[in-house]
C-alpha positions as CSV (number, residue, x, y, z in Angstrom):
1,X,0.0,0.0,0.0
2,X,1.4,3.6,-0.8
3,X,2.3,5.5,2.2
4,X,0.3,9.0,1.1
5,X,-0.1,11.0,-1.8
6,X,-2.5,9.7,-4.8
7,X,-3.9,6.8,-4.1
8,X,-6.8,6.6,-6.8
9,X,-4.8,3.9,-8.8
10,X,-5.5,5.1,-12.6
11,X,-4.8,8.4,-12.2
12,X,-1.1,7.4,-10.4
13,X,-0.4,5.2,-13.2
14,X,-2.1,8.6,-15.4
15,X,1.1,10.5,-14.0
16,X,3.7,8.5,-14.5
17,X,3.2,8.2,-17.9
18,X,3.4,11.5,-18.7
19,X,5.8,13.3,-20.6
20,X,7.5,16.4,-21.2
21,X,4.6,18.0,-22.6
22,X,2.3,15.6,-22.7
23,X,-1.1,17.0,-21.4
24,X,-3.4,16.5,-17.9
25,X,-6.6,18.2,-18.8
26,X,-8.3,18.1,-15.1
27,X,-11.9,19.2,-15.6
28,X,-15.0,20.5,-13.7
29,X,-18.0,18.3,-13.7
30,X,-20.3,19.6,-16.5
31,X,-17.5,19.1,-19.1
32,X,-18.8,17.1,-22.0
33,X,-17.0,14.4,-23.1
34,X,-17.5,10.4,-24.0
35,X,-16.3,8.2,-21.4
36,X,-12.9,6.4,-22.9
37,X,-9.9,4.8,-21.3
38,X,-7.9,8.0,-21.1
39,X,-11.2,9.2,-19.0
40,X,-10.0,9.6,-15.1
41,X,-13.7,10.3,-13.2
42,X,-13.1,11.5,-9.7
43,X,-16.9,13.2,-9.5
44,X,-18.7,11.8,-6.5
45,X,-21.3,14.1,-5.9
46,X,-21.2,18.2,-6.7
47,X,-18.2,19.9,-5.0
48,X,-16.4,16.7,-4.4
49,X,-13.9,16.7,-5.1
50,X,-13.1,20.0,-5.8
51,X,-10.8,21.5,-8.8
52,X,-8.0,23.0,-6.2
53,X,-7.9,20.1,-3.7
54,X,-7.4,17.7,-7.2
55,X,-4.4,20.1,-8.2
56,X,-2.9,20.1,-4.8
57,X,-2.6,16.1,-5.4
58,X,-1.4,16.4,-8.8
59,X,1.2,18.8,-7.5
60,X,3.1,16.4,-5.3
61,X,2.9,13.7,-8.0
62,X,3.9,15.9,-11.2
63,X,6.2,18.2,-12.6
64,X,4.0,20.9,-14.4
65,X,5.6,23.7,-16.6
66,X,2.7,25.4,-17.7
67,X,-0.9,24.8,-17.1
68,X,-3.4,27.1,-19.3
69,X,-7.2,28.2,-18.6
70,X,-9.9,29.6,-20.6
71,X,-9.6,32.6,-21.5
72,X,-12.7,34.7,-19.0
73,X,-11.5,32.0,-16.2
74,X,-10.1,34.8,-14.7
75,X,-12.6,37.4,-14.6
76,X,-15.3,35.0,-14.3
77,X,-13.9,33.0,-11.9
78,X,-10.9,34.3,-10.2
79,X,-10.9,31.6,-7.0
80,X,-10.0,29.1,-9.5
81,X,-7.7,30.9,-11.5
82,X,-5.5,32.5,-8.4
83,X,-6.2,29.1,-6.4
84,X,-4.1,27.2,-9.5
85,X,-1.9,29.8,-10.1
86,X,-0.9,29.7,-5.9
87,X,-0.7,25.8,-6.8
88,X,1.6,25.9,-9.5
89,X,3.4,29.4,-8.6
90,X,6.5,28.1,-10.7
91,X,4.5,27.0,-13.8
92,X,3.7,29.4,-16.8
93,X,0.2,30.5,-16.6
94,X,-1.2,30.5,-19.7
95,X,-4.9,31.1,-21.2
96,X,-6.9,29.6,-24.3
97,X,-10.4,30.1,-25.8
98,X,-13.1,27.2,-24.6
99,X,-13.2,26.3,-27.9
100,X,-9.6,25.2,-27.4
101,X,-10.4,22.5,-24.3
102,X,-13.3,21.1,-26.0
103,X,-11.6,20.6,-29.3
104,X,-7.6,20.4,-29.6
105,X,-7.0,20.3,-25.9
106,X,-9.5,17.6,-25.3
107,X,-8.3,15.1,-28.5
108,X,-4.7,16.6,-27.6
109,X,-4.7,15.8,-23.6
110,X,-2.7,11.7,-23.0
111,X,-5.2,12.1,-20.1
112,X,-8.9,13.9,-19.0
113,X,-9.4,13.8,-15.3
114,X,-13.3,15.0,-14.5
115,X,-13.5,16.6,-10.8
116,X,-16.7,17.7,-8.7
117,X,-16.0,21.2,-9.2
118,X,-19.3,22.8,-9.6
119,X,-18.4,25.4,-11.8
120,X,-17.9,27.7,-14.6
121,X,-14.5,28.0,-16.4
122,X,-13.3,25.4,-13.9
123,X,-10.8,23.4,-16.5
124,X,-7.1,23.1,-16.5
125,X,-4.8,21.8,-18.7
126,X,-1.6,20.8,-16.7
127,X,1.2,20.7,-19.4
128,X,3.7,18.3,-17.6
129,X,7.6,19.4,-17.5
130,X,11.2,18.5,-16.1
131,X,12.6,18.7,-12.9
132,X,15.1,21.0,-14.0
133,X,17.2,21.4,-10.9
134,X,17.3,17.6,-11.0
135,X,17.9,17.0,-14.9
136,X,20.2,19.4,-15.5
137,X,22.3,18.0,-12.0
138,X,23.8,15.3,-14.1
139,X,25.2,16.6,-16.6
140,X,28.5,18.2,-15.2
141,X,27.7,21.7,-17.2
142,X,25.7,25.0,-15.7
143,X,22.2,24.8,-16.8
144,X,21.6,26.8,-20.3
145,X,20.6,30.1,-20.1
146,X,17.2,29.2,-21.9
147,X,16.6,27.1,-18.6
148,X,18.0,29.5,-16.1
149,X,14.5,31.2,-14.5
150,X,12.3,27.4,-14.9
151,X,16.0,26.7,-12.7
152,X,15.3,29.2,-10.4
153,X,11.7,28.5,-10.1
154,X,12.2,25.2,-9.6
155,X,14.8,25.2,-6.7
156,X,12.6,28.0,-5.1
157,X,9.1,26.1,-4.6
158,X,10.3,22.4,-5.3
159,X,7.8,19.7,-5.3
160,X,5.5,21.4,-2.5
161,X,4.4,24.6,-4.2
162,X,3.4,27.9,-2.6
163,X,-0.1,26.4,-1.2
């Protein structure tokens, strides 16, 4: 049995197959979608679980270098766009239009990941990265200037986050 952290099985086994890049789309509960393989369903009942306590897992479990929202997330709905951005403080924070996560981002994402979060705007694409302080470690050179601030970043918040 795992000690802590995620222990709903196929989104574990979700996380570690990620790569750099690949894409986590974590979703509120009215997002419509047909129910495939690649389909993680965490919805109990509404509210639970909720978007941010979903991210806060996924945050000790993954390496994400950018996560994007829709576009009006952050007007229209500002708890979930600081409460991911306070998540993943060392990610860059990137929006797209809703057409994007229901189209490209939805046929794009390795994995979809459907919360309680009873919601508007309430979907996140995680785009999974490096552990840059940690990759770059073995390679006996300073870390490229192109990687210097994801670096920095990285050593500063680590695997817990600002949260």
């Amino acid at each position: 049995m795992r000690r802590g952290g995620i222990l709903n099985t196929r989104l574990i086994r979700a996380i570690a197959e990620m790569g750099h890049d690949d894409i986590l789309l974590v979703t509120d509960a009215g997002f419509p979608m047909p129910y495939e393989d690649r389909v993680i369903d965490l919805a109990l009942v509404p509210g639970v679980p909720d978007l941010l306590t979903v991210l806060r897992a996924i945050r000790q479990e993954m390496w994400v270098e950018r996560f994007a929202m829709i576009e009006e997330a952050r007007q229209n709905n500002p708890n979930a766009w600081e409460g991911t951005s306070k998540i993943f403080p060392d990610a860059r924070a990137e929006t797209r239009p809703n057409a994007w996560f229901h189209g490209e981002g939805y046929h794009g994402a390795k994995y979809i990941v459907r919360t309680g979060a009873w919601m508007p705007w309430g979907n996140v694409a995680l785009f999974s990265g490096i552990p840059v302080q940690e990759w770059f470690a073995n390679t006996g050179a300073p870390v490229p200037p192109e990687w210097e601030e994801r670096y920095e970043l990285n050593v500063k918040f680590g695997r817990a986050g600002n949260e």
